[in-house]
C-alpha positions in Angstrom: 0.0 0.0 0.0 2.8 2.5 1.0 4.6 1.8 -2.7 1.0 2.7 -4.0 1.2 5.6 -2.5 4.7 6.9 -3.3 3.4 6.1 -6.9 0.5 8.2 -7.0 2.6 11.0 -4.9 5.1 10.5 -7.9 2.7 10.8 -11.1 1.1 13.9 -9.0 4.3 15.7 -9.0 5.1 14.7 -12.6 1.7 15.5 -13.9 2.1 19.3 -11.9 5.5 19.3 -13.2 4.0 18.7 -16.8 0.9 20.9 -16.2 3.1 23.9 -15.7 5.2 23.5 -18.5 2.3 23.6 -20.9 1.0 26.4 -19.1 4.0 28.3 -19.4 4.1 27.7 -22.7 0.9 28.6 -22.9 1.8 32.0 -21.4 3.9 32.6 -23.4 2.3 32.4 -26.7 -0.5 34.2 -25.3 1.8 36.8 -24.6 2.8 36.9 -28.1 -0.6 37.4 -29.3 -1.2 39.9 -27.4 1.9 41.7 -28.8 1.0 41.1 -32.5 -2.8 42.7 -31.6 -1.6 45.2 -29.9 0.8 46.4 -32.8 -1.8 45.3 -35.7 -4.1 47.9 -33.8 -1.9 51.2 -33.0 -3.6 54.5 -34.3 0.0 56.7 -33.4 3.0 55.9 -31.7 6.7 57.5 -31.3 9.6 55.2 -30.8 13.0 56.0 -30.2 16.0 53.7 -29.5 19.3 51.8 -30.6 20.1 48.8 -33.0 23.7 47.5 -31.8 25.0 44.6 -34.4 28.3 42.8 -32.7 30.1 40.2 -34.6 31.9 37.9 -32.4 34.7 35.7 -33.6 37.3 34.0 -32.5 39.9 36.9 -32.7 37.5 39.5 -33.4 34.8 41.8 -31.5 33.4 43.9 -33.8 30.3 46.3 -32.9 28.2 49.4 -35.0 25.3 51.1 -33.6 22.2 52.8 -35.4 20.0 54.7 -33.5 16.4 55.6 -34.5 13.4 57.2 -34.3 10.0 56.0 -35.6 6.4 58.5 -35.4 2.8 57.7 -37.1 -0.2 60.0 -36.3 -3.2 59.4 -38.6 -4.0 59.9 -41.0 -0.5 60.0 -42.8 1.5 62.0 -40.2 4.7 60.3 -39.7 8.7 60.1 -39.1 11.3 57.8 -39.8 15.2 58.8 -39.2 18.4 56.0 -38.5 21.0 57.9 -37.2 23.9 55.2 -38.8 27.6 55.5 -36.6 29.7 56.0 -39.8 27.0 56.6 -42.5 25.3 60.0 -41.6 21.5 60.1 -41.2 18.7 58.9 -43.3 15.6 60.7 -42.9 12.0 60.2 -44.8 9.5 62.3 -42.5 5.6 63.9 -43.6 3.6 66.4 -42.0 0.5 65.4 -44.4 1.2 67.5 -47.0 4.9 67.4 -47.4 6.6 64.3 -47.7 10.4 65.2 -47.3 13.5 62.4 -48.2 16.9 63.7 -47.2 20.2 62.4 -46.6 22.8 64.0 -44.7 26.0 62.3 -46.3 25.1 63.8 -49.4 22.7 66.6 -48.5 20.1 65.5 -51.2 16.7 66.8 -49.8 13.7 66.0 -51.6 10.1 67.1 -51.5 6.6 65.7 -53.2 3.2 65.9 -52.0 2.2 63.5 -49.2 0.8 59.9 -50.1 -1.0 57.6 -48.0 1.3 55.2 -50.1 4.0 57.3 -47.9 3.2 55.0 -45.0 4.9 52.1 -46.7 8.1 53.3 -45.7 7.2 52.0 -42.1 7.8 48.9 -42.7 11.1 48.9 -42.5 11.2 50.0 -39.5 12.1 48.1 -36.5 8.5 47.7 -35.2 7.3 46.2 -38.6 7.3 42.8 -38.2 6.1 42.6 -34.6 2.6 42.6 -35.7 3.4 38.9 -37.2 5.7 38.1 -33.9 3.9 34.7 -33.9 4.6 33.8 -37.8 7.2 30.5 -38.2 7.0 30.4 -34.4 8.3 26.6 -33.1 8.2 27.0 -29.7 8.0 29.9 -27.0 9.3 29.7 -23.3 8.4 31.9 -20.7 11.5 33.2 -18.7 12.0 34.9 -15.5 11.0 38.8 -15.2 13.0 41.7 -16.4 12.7 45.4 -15.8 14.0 48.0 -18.3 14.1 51.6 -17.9 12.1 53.4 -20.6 11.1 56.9 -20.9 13.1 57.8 -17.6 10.9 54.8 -16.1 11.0 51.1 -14.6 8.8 48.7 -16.6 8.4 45.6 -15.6 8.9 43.3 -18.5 8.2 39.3 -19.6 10.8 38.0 -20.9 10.2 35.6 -23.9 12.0 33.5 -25.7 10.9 32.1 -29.1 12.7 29.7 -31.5 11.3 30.4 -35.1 11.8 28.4 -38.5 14.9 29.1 -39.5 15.2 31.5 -42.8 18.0 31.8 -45.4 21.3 31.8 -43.9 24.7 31.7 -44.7 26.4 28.2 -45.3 27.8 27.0 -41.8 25.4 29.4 -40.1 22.5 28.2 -37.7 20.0 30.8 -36.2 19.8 31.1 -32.4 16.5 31.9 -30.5 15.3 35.3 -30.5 14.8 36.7 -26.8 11.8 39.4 -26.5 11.2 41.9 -23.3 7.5 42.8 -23.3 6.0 45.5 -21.5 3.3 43.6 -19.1 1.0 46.8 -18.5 1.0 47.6 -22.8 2.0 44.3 -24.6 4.9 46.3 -26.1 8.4 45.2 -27.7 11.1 47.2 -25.2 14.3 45.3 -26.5 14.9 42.3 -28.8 18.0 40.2 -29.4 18.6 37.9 -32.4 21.8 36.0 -33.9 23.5 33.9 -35.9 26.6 31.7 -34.7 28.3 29.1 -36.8 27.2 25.7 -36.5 30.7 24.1 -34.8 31.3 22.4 -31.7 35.0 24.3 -31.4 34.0 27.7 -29.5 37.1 28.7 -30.3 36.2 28.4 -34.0 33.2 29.9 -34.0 31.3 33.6 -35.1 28.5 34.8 -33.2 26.6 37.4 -34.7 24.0 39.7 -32.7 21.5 42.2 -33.2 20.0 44.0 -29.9 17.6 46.7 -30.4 16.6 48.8 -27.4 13.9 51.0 -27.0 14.2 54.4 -24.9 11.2 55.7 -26.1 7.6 53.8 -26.6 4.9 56.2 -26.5 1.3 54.5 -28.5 -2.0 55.6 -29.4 -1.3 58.8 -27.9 -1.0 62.3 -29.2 2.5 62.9 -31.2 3.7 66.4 -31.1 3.7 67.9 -34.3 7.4 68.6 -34.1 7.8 65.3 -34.7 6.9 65.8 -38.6 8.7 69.0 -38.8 12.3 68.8 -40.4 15.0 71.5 -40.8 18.4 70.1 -42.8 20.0 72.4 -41.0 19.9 70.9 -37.9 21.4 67.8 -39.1 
């Protein structure tokens, strides 16, 4: 009788032990959703932050930073600017009449008429593709709790890890699990990390490649000042 009762004590515990890994896993992906609503439904928004790219090898640290800044008020207000370490700045912004394209390297300015077609240029942004977060998704895993500091603030955070189909990729390159911090009160991306390393079981072989893009700024669906979609060359 006692063995059948260390038996059942043991299946409890592994069917717990089981139960909360599918509900973490659960968790997560329902954080995820949340995340690719929220951004599928955003009427304005201004981001601001930094995309740091460090290649890692085995006698080489190499790192370049591009900082940005991202603004959309309807109907076709909006700014997009990367601020590139060693290329100058790269500006497309519209106050919804005048869409302005200027370069600073250069110092070619153009002007047409605003577009809602204008709006297109958003997507390559570093918010684009996070209302599809959950497309080629394989598995997602709940981690423990970050905080970030945002907009002079501390946000609690999920932290979410999520291993995706693999894309094209360089030959001897395998991609590693992207990492997500998500605002809990908003459902907001605050920082990402993705890589590549080289598929070898030598670390001191093989080339890591990452890409970490912080957010210091994530206002949505609130009001963007208007000097957002102003621009003066001159200042640049």
């Amino acid at each position: 009788m006692k063995m059948g009762k260390a038996l059942g004590v043991l299946i409890g515990i592994l069917l717990l032990a089981t139960g909360f890994a599918v509900a973490a896993g659960g968790d997560a992906q329902t954080i995820l959703q949340k995340v690719a609503d929220t951004y599928a439904n955003l009427k304005s928004y201004h981001f601001e932050g930094v995309t740091v790219a460090e290649t890692k090898a085995s006698t080489t640290d190499s790192k370049s930073a591009t900082e940005f800044s991202i603004a959309m008020s309807p109907p076709n207000k909006l700014r997009v600017e990367f601020r590139y370490q060693n290329s100058g700045n790269w500006v497309r912004v519209s106050d919804g009449k005048t869409t302005l394209r200027y370069r600073s390297l250069t110092k070619e300015l153009k002007k047409d008429p605003a577009s809602p077609d204008d709006l297109d240029i958003l997507r390559g942004t570093p918010i684009s593709s996070y209302d599809h977060i959950t497309d080629g998704m394989k598995k997602a895993t709940l981690l423990p709790e970050e905080s970030l500091e945002v907009n002079g603030k501390s946000v609690p955070c999920y932290v979410v890890e999520v291993e995706y189909t693999p894309g094209l990729l360089l030959a001897g390159m395998e991609q590693m699990p992207t990492r997500y911090w998500i605002d809990k009160a908003r459902n907001i991306v605050l920082k990402q990390v993705t890589g590549t390393r080289s598929a070898t079981q030598d670390p001191s072989r093989s080339t890591v490649n990452t890409r970490t893009t912080t957010f210091t700024t994530a206002s949505v669906n609130e009001d963007v000042p208007d000097t957002m979609f102003a621009f003066n060359p001159k200042q640049k």
